[in-house]
C-alpha positions in Angstrom: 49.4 147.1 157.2 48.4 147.5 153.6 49.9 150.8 151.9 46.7 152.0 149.5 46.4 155.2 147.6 44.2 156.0 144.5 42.4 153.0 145.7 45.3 149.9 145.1 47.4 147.9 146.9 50.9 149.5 146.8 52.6 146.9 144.2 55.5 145.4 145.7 53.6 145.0 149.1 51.4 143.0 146.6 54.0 141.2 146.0 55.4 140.4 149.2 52.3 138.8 149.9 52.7 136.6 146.8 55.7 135.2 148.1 54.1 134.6 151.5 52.3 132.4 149.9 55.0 130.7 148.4 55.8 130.4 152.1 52.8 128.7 153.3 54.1 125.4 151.1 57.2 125.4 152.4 55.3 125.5 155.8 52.5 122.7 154.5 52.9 119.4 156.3 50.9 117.8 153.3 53.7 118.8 151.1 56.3 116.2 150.8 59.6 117.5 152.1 61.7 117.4 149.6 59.2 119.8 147.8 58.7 122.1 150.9 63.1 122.6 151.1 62.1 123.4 147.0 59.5 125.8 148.3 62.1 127.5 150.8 64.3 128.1 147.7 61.9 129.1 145.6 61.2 132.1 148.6 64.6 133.2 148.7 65.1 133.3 144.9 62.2 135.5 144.4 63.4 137.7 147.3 66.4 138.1 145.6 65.3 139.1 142.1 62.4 141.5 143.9 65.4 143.2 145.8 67.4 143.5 142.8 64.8 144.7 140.7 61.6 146.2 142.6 64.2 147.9 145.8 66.6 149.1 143.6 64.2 151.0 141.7 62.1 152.6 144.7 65.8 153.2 145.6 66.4 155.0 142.2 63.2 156.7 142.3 63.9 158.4 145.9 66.6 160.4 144.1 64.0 161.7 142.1 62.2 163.5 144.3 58.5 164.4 144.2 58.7 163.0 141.0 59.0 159.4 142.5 55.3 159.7 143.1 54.0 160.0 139.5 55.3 156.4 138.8 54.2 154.8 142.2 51.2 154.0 144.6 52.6 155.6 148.0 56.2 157.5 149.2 58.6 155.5 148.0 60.5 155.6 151.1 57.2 154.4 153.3 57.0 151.6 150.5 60.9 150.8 151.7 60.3 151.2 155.4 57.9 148.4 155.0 59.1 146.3 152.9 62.0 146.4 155.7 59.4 145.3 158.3 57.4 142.8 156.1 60.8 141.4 154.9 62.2 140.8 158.8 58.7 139.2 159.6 58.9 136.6 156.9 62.7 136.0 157.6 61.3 135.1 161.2 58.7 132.6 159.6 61.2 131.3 156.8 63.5 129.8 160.1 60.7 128.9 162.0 60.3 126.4 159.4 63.5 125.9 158.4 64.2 124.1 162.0 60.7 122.6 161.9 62.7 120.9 158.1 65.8 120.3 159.7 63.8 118.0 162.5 61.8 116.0 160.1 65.4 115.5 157.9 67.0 114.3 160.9 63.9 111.9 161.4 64.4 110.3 157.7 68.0 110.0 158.9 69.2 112.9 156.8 71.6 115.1 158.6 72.9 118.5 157.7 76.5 118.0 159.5 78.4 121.4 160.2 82.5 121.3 160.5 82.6 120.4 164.2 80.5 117.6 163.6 82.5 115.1 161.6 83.4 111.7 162.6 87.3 111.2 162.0 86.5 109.2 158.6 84.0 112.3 157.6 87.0 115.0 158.6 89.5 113.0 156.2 86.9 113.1 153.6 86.7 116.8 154.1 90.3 117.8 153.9 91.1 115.7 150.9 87.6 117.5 149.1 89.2 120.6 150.3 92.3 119.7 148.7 91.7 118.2 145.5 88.4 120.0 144.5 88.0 123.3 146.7 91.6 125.0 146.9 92.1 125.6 143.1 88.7 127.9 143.3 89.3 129.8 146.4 91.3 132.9 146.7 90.8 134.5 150.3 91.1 138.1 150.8 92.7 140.0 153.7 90.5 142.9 153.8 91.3 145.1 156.8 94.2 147.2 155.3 93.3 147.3 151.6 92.3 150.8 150.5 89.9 149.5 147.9 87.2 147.3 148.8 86.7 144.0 146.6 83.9 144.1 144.5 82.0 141.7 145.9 79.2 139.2 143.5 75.3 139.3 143.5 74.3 136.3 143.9 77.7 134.9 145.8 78.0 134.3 149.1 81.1 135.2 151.3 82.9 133.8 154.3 83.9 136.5 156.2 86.1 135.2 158.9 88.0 136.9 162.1 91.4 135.4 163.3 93.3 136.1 166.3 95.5 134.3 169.3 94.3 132.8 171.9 96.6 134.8 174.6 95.6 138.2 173.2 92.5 139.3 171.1 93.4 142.5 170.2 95.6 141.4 167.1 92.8 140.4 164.8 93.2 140.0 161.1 90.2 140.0 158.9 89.6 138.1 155.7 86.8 137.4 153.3 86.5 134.2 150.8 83.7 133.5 148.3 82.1 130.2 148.4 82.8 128.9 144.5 79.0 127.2 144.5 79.2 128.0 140.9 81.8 125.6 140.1 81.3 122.9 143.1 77.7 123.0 144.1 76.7 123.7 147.1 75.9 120.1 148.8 78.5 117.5 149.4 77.6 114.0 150.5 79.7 112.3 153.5 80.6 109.0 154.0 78.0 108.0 156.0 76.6 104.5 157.9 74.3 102.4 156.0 70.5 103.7 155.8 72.0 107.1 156.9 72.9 110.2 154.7 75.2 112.5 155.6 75.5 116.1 153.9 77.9 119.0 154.2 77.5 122.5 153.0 80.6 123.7 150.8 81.4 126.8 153.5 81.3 124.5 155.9 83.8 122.1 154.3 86.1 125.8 153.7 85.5 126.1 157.4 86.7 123.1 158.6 90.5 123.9 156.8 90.8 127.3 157.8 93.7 126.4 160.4 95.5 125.2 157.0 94.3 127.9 154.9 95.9 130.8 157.1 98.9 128.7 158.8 101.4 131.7 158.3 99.5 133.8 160.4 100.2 131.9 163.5 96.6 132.3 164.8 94.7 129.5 166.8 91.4 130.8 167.0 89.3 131.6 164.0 85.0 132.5 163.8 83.7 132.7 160.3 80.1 133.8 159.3 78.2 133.7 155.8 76.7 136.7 154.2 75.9 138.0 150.7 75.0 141.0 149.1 72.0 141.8 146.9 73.1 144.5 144.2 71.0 147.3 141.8 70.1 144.4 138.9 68.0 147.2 136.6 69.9 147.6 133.1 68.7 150.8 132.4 68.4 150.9 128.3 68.2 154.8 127.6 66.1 156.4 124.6 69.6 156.8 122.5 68.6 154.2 120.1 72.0 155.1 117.7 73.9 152.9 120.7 73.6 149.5 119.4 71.2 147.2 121.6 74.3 144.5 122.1 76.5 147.0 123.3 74.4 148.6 126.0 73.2 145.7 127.6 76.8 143.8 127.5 77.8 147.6 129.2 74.7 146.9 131.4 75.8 143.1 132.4 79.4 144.3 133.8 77.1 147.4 135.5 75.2 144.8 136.8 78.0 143.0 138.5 79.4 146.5 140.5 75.6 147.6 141.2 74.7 149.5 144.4 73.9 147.2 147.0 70.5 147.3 148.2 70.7 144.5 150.7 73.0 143.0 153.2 72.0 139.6 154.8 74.2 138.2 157.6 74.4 136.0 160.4 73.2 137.5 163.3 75.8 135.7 165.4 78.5 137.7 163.0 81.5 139.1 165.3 80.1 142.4 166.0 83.6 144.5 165.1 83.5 142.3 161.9 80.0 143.3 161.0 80.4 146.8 161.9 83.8 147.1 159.4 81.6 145.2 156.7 78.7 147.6 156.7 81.1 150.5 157.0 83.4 149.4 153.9 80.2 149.0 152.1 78.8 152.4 152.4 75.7 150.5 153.8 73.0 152.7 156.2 70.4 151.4 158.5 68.3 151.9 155.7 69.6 149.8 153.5 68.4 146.6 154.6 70.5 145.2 156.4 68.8 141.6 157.2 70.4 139.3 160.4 69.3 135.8 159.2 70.5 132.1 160.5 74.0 130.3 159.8 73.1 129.5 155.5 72.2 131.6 153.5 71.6 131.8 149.5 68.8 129.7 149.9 67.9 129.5 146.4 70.2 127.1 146.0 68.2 124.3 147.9 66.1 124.4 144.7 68.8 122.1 144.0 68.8 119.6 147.5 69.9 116.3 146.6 67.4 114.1 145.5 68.6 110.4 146.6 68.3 110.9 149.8 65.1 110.8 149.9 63.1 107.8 150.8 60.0 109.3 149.4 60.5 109.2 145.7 59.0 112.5 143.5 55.3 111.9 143.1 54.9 114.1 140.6 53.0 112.2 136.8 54.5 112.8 133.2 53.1 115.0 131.0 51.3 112.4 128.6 50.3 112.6 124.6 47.4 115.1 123.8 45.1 112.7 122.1 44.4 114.4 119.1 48.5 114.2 118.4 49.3 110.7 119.0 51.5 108.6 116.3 50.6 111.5 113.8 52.3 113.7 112.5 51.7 117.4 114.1 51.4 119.4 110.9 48.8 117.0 109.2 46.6 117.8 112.3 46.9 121.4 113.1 46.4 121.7 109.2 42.5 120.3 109.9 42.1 121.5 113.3 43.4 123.8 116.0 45.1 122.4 119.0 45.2 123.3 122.4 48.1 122.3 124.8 47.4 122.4 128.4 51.0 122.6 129.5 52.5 120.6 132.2 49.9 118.2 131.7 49.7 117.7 128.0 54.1 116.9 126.8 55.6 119.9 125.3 57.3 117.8 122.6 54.5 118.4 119.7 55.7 121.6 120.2 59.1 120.5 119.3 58.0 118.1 116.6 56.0 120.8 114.8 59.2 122.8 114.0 61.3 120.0 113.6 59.0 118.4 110.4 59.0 122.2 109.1 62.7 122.1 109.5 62.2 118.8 107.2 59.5 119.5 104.8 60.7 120.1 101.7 57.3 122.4 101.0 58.2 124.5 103.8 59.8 127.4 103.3 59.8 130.0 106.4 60.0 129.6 110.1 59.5 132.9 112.0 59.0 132.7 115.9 59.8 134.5 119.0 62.1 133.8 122.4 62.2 135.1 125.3 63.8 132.2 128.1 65.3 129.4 126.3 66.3 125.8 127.8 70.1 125.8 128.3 70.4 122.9 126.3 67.7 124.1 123.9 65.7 122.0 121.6 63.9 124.8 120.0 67.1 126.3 119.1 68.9 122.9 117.7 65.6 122.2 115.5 65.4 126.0 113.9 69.7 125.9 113.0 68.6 122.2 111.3 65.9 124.6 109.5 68.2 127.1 108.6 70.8 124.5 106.8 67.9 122.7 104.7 67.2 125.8 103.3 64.5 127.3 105.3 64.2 131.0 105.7 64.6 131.3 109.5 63.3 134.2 111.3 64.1 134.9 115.2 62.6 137.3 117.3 65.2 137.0 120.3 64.6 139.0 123.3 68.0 139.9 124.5 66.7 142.2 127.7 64.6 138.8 129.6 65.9 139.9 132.5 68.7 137.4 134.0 68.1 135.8 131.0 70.6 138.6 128.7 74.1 136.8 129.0 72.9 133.6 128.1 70.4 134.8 125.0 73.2 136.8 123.5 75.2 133.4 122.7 72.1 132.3 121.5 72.0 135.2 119.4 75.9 134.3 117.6 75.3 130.7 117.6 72.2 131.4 115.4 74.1 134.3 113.2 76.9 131.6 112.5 74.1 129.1 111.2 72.5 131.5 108.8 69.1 132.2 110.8 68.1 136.0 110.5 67.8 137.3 114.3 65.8 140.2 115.1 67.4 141.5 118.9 65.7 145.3 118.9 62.4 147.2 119.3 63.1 150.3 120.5 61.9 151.4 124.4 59.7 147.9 124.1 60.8 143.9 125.0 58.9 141.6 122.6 57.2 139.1 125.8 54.9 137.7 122.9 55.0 133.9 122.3 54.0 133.2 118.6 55.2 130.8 115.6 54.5 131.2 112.1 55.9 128.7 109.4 54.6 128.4 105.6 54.5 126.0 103.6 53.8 126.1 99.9 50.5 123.3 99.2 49.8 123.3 95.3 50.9 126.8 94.5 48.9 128.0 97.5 50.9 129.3 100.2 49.4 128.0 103.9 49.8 129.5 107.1 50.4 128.0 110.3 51.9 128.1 113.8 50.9 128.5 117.7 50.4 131.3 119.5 51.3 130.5 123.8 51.0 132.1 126.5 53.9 130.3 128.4 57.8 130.7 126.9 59.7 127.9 124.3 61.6 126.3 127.0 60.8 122.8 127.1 62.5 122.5 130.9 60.5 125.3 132.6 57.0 123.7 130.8 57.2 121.0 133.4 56.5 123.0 135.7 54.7 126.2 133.9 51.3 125.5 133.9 50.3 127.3 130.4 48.1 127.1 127.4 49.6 127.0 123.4 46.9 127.0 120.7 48.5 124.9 117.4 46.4 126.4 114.6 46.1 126.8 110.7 42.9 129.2 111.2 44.1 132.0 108.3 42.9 134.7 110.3 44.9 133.8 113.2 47.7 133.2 111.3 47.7 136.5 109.1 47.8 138.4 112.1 50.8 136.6 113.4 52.2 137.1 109.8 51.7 140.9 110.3 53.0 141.3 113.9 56.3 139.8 112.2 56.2 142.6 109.7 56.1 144.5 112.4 59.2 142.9 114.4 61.2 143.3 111.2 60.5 146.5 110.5 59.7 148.5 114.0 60.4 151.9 112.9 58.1 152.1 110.0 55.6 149.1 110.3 53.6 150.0 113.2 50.2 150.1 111.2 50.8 146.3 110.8 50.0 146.2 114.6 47.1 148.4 114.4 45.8 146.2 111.1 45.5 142.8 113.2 42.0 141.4 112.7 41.5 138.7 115.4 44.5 139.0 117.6 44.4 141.7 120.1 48.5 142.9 120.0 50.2 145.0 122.6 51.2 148.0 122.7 48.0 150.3 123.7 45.5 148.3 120.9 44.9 145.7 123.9 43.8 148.3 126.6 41.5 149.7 124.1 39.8 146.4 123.4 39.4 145.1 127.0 37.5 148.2 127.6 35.2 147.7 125.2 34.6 144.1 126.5 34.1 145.3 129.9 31.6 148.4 129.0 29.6 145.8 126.6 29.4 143.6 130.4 29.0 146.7 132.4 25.6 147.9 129.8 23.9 144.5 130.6 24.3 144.5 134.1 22.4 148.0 133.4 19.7 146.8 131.8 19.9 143.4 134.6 21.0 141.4 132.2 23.0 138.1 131.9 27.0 139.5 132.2 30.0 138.1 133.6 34.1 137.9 133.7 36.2 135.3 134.8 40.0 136.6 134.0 42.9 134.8 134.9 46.6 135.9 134.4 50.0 136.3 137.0 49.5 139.9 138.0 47.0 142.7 138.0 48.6 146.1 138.9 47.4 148.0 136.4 45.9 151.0 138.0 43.4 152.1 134.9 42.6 148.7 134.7 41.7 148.3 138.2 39.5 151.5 138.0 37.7 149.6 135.0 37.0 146.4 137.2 35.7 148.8 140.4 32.8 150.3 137.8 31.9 147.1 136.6 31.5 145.7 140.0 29.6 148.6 141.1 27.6 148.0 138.0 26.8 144.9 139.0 28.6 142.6 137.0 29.8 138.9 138.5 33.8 139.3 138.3 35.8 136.3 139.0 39.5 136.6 139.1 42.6 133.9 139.2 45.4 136.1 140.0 48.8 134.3 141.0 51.1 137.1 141.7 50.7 140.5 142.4 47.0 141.8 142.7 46.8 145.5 143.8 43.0 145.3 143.5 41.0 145.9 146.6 38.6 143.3 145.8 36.0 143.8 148.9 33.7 147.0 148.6 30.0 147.8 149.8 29.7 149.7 146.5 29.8 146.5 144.6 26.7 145.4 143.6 28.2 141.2 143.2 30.9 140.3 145.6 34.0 140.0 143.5 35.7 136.4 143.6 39.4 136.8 143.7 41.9 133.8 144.5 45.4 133.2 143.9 46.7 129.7 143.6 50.2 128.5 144.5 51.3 124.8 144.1 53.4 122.3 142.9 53.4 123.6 139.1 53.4 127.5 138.8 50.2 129.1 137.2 51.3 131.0 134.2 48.5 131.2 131.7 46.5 134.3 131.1 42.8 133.3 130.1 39.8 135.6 129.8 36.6 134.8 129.1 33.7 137.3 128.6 29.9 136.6 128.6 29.0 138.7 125.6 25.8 138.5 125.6 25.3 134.9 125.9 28.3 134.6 122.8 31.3 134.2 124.9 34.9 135.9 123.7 37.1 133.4 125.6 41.0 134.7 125.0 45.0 133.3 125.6 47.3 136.2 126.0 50.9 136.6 127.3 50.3 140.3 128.6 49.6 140.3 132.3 47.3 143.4 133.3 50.5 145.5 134.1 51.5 148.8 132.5 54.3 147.5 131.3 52.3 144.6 129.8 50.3 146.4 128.1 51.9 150.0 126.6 55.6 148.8 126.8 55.7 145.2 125.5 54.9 143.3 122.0 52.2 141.1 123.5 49.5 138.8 121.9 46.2 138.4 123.1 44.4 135.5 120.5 40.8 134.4 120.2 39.8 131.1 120.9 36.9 130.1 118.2 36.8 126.3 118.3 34.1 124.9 121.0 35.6 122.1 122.6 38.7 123.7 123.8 36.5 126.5 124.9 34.9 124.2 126.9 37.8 122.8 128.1 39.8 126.1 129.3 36.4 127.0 130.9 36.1 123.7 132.6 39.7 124.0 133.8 39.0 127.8 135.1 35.4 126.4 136.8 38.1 123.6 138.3 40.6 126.4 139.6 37.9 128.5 141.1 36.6 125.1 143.1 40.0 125.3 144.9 39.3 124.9 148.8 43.2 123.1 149.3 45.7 125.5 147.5 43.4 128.3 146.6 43.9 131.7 148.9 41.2 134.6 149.2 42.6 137.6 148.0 40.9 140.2 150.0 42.0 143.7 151.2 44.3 142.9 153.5 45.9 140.2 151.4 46.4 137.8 154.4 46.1 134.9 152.7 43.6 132.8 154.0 43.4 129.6 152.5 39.7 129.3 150.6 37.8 126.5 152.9 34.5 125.1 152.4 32.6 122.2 153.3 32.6 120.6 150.0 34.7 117.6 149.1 38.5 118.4 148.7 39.1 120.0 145.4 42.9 120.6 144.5 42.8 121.9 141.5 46.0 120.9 139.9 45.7 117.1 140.6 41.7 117.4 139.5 42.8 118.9 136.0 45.5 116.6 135.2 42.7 114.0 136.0 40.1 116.1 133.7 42.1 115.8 131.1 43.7 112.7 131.4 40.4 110.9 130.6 40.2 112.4 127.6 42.6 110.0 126.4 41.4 106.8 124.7 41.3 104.1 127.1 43.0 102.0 124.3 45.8 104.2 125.0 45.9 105.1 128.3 48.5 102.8 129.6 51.3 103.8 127.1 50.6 107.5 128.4 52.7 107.7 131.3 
């Protein structure tokens, strides 16, 4: 059942759906294995941060009130209750295939062993690991008596284990210990017999010693389940704006770590006096989704499933050279022309190699740019500290409240300070989600402008696997109103007219909103006059209710709407009213689809944009966003090619109708997989001359 009101899908059943279809891969047979295990990660990661996040705050909302409603689709406690029955469905489906997995691992001779499955050479291997590697990060709790329950991690998992003796089972003593994944991993490869690999999970090693671990006891007989708890992850930054940024959100961090919990998963085959003293010392209710799953859990971390045991080696291609940017160097280019990358399939390092010759030129004499996830190890980062000691004016727009992302990006923030780069850390009730560069240089006495504006974040691991769009350009009018949404990042109190100024770029906050409309009633007047009109908008999530409204009177108007929605879609894209069928699909596949591209007929003069606002409220009134013209033919033609390729789709493309079922878009045309069929557009757009020192 799909929860509607004021004519939408109820968001976060939206977005359950998206991550059913992040299910369906893990469940594809065509998808090589190792990449469906990825899939089943990928599944339970999301369903962790949408519990933290998206639960937490229907939870938060409910002690509200009636005022819960103003701020979402349905009752927030309806929203819950099904969430709870969605959620237990797709638990059902996620160990369906699980098993189906475990089968076709066992058939590449890949075996998951558990502790009472060892071989003695295996069990000796296990209690010297547990030993020498395991017992220094383990502290177990006896939990039974204490008057204070431990605090326990988001994001951990526990052990919770019952001991008693074997002539009497009334003495039991329970105890909890937390699996130290963090430190050890969570895989461990066994000895094993030639052409065979054996793995063991960490708990299970823990398992296996628990007779040592809790000798003094004197008990014999010992059952021991996994669980975790998901905990309230929302920092909530408050209008005070004379408490310093750092502060609140470090406050907010150790919050984060003693939030309520909102979840409790566990293994259904837990001890059922064990269970019952967990969810009591937790202060957990039925309502509080409480989740009975398999024997593992933490899924996410089979993101991580070791690779060389594989006999099917990743398939995936290298990004190769955009042609324009081969054995050049990138700023002599992007001074003559713009640039579009067409990230993963174009390399992210001209990116790189951009800043790092500005970092070098001795004409160059400001780098300005903004961050929101950065690479652990990050290039970006190295390259604008090198800037910063030759002399360069460095500028850094660094978003400290990317959510999950806060710890690391306040180091970021000190190791930056110590190298003498300004960073800018605060806009006040707004995160800064724009993804812009702007470096001059100083040609002649005439001061130049240039730069990229991106749709996808600077982090050069994720943009293997972010399938996104960066325009290099010098185009002055571009490039002035990057310049002036920089005034406005350095001076956010007084500078908003800077914003409102911007000539070509369309900026978030509220100037964006404004400007679609337009685009859409200049559409919606031709379709009046039955005239040639037309939309094809792509982007991660349309939730925007206003927005939605917008796109229901153009299609009643008659105007062809084509959508390329990967996430959440609260539309209702099927109505008699509409004059054109609407076209929506979602794709999901091996690289995940990040850009946000809109093209407009205009007349016949299309406005094709890039933007990194999704059509989400928050998106567009609560972030700095950047919404850029693209001017330059050929890479219009290009993005449009790519989007005509996309909404081909009939092998990873879903219809997204009202029910959001997910039905995979068939047709009796020729297989079209849209990810493979771009990288293959584009990849003949190298020079043959080249092509073989691509990959």
């Amino acid at each position: 059942m799909i929860h509607v009101k004021r004519k939408a899908i109820a968001r976060d059943i939206s977005w359950l759906s998206f991550n059913a279809r992040v299910l369906q891969e893990a469940a594809d047979p065509a998808v090589p294995l190792k990449e469906r295990i990825r899939f089943l990660g990928i599944f339970s990661n999301n369903l962790d941060e949408f519990f933290r996040v998206r639960v937490a705050t229907l939870k938060r909302m409910i002690q509200f009130g009636s005022k819960a409603n103003i701020h979402l689709e349905a009752d927030p406690q309806k929203i819950i209750d099904e969430i709870q029955m969605i959620v237990l469905n797709q638990q059902g489906e996620f160990n369906r295939i699980w098993e189906d997995l475990l089968k076709q691992l066992n058939e590449q001779k890949i075996f998951l062993r558990t502790e009472k499955e060892l071989t003695p050479q295996q069990q000796e291997f296990v209690r010297n690991y547990y030993d020498e590697e395991v017992s220094p990060n383990i502290i177990p709790l006896m939990i039974e008596n204490i008057p204070e329950f431990p605090n326990l991690r988001d994001k951990s998992i526990y052990l919770a284990v019952v001991m008693w003796k074997k002539d009497t089972a009334l003495n039991r003593k329970y105890a909890l210990i937390e699996i130290p994944s963090r430190v050890l991993g969570r895989f461990i490869l066994l000895p094993s017999a030639t052409e065979e690999h054996h793995i063991i999970l960490l708990e299970d090693i823990i398992r296996f010693n628990l007779p040592g671990i809790f000798s003094f006891f004197g008990y014999d007989q010992y059952n021991s389940h996994i669980f975790k708890v998901t905990r309230d992850a929302e920092i909530d930054i408050d209008n005070d704006i004379s408490t310093n940024i750092i502060l609140r959100i470090e406050k907010g961090l150790r919050n984060r770590r003693k939030g309520k919990p909102v979840r409790f998963v566990y293994d259904r085959e837990m001890d059922p006096g064990l269970l019952e003293y967990l969810i009591r010392r937790l202060h957990l209710t039925k309502r509080d989704n409480l989740i009975p799953g398999g024997r593992i859990h933490n899924f996410r971390h089979f993101m991580d499933f070791p690779d060389q045991v594989f006999r099917e080696k990743r398939t995936r291609k290298k990004p190769f050279d955009h042609p324009l940017l081969a054995e050049q160097r990138i700023s002599e280019v992007v001074l003559r022309q713009d640039v579009m990358l067409h990230l993963p399939y174009h390399s992210f390092t001209p990116i790189i190699d951009l800043l790092r010759e500005a970092a070098f030129d001795p004409d160059v004499t400001t780098i300005k740019i903004t961050c929101y996830r950065l690479a652990q190890q990050s290039r970006i980062i190295n390259t604008l500290i090198n800037a910063a000691r030759n002399g360069k004016h460095v500028i850094v727009m660094l978003e400290l409240r990317a959510r999950f992302e806060e710890e690391a990006n306040l180091e970021w923030k000190v190791r930056l300070e110590e190298e003498g780069v300004k960073v800018l850390v605060e806009i006040p009730n707004m995160k800064v989600h724009c993804k812009i560069c702007m470096i001059r240089k100083k040609i002649k006495d005439k001061q130049i402008l240039y730069g990229f504006v991106s749709t996808g974040n600077l982090n050069e691991r994720t943009a293997k696997v972010y399938a996104d769009h960066c325009l290099l350009t010098a185009n002055a009018r571009i490039m002035a109103d990057v310049s002036r949404i920089f005034n406005f990042l350095e001076q956010p109190k007084t500078g908003f007219h800077f914003l409102k100024n911007c000539d070509t770029i369309l900026p978030s906050p509220h100037m964006v909103r404004k400007e679609i409309y337009k685009l859409i009633d200049n559409e919606i007047k031709q379709a009046a006059k039955n005239k040639p009109s037309g939309m094809i908008l792509k982007m991660n999530s349309l939730s925007d209710e206003e927005m939605i409204m917008k796109l229901y009177e153009a299609a009643r108007a008659g105007v062809p709407i084509k959508l390329i929605v990967r996430g959440i879609f609260c539309m209702l894209s099927e109505n008699k009213k509409f004059r054109k069928p609407v076209r929506a699909v979602s794709i999901v596949d091996e690289y995940l689809e990040h850009a946000r591209v809109w093209v407009f007929h205009n007349k016949g003069k299309e406005k094709v944009y890039i933007s990194s606002a999704d059509w989400m409220l928050r998106n567009l009134e609560h972030r700095v966003e950047a919404t850029c013209p693209v001017w330059n033919e050929e890479i219009i033609k290009e993005l449009k090619d790519i989007l005509d390729i996309q909404l081909q789709d009939n092998v990873k493309a879903r219809w997204l109708n009202n029910e959001l079922n997910n039905e995979y878009v068939r047709t009796t045309k020729k297989k079209i997989r849209s990810q493979v069929e771009t990288y293959n557009y584009l990849f003949k757009k190298i020079p043959s001359t080249r092509e073989t020192g691509s990959h």
